[in-house]
Every structure is written in structure tokens, then in C-alpha cells.
C-alpha positions in Angstrom: -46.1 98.5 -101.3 -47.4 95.5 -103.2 -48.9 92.7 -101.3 -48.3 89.0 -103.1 -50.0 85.5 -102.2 -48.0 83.3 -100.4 -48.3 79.6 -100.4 -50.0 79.7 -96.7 -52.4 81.8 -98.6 -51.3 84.7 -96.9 -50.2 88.0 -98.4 -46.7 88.8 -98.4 -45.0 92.4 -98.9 -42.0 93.3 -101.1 -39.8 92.3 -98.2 -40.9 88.9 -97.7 -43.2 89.8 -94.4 -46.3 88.6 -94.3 -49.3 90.6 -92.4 -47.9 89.9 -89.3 -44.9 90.8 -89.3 -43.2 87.6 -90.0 -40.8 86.6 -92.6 -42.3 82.8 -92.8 -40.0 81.0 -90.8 -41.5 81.3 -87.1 -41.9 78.1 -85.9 -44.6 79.0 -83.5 -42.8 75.9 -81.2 -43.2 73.3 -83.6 -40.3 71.4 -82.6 -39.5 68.1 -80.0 -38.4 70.3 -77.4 -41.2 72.7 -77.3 -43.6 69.7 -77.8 -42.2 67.7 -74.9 -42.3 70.6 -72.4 -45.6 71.4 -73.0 -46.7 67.5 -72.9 -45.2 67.3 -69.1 -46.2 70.5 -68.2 -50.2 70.1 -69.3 -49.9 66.6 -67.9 -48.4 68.1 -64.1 -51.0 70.6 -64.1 -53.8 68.0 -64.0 -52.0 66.2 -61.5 -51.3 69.1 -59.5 -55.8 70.1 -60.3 -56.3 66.7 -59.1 -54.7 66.9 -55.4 -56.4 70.4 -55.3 -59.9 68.6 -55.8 -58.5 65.8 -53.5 -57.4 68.0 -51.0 -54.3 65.5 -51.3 -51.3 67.6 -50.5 -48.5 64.5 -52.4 -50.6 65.5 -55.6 -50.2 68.5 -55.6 -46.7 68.8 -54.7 -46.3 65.4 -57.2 -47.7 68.0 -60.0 -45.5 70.7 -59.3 -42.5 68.8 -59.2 -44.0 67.4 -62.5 -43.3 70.9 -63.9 -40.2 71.4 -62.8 -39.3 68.1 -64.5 -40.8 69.3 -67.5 -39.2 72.7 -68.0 -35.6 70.7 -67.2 -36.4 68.6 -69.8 -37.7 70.8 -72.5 -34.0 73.2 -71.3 -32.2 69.7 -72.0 -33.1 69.3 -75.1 -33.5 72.8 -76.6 -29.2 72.5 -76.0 -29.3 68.7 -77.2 -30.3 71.0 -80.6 -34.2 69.5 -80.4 -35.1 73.3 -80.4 -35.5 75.7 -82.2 -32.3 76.3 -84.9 -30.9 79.5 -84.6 
């Protein structure tokens, strides 16, 4: 099987995989949806770190609620078509 470079300057084989396994089109969660959920959901976990250090149980439970915010939001607009196209 003949490997080719790619423009990523990765090799590629006769059918269009690259050493991974991919065809080139995994988006790896590059898009608004992906980007969003993680934002909240880094951003609650400090919170959430911080009333652990604080020993401040409305932190913590501030944080967690944080998440859940962030994985509704990140659900909202994955369906809003923000996501990943299928």
C-alpha cells in the first residue's frame, strides 16, 4: 500500500486514511458547541475546587450545578446544529 503526503504533513494511504485511522475530517470538537461545554465545564470545576479548599459547601454545590448547566448547554446547541454536522 502506498503512503502519500497530505497537506497536514501527514501520510495518507490509497484510501484516503491517514496513520490513524482517520479519513481527515474528524473534527476532534472544534466546533461552538464542543467549545462552550468545555468553557462551562472547566470554569464549574474551579468553582466547585474552590468550595473544596474553602470548605464552603454553596461552592461546591454552585460548581456542580455549574456543570450541569454546561452539559445542557453544550446538548442545546449540538441540536441548534452548533455541533458537529453529520
Amino acid at each position: 500500500m502506498s503512503q502519500t503526503p497530505s497537506h497536514e504533513g501527514h501520510t495518507r494511504s490509497e484510501h484516503g486514511q491517514n496513520e490513524h485511522g482517520h479519513n481527515g475530517h474528524s473534527h476532534h470538537g472544534h466546533t461552538v458547541a464542543a467549545w462552550t461545554l468545555s468553557i462551562i465545564v472547566m470554569v464549574a470545576s474551579v468553582v466547585s475546587s474552590i468550595g473544596v479548599i474553602l470548605a464552603n459547601e454553596f461552592v461546591f454545590w454552585a460548581g456542580v450545578v455549574l456543570i450541569g448547566v454546561g452539559l445542557i448547554a453544550g446538548k442545546v446547541l449540538a441540536s441548534l446544529g452548533f455541533g458537529k454536522k453529520s
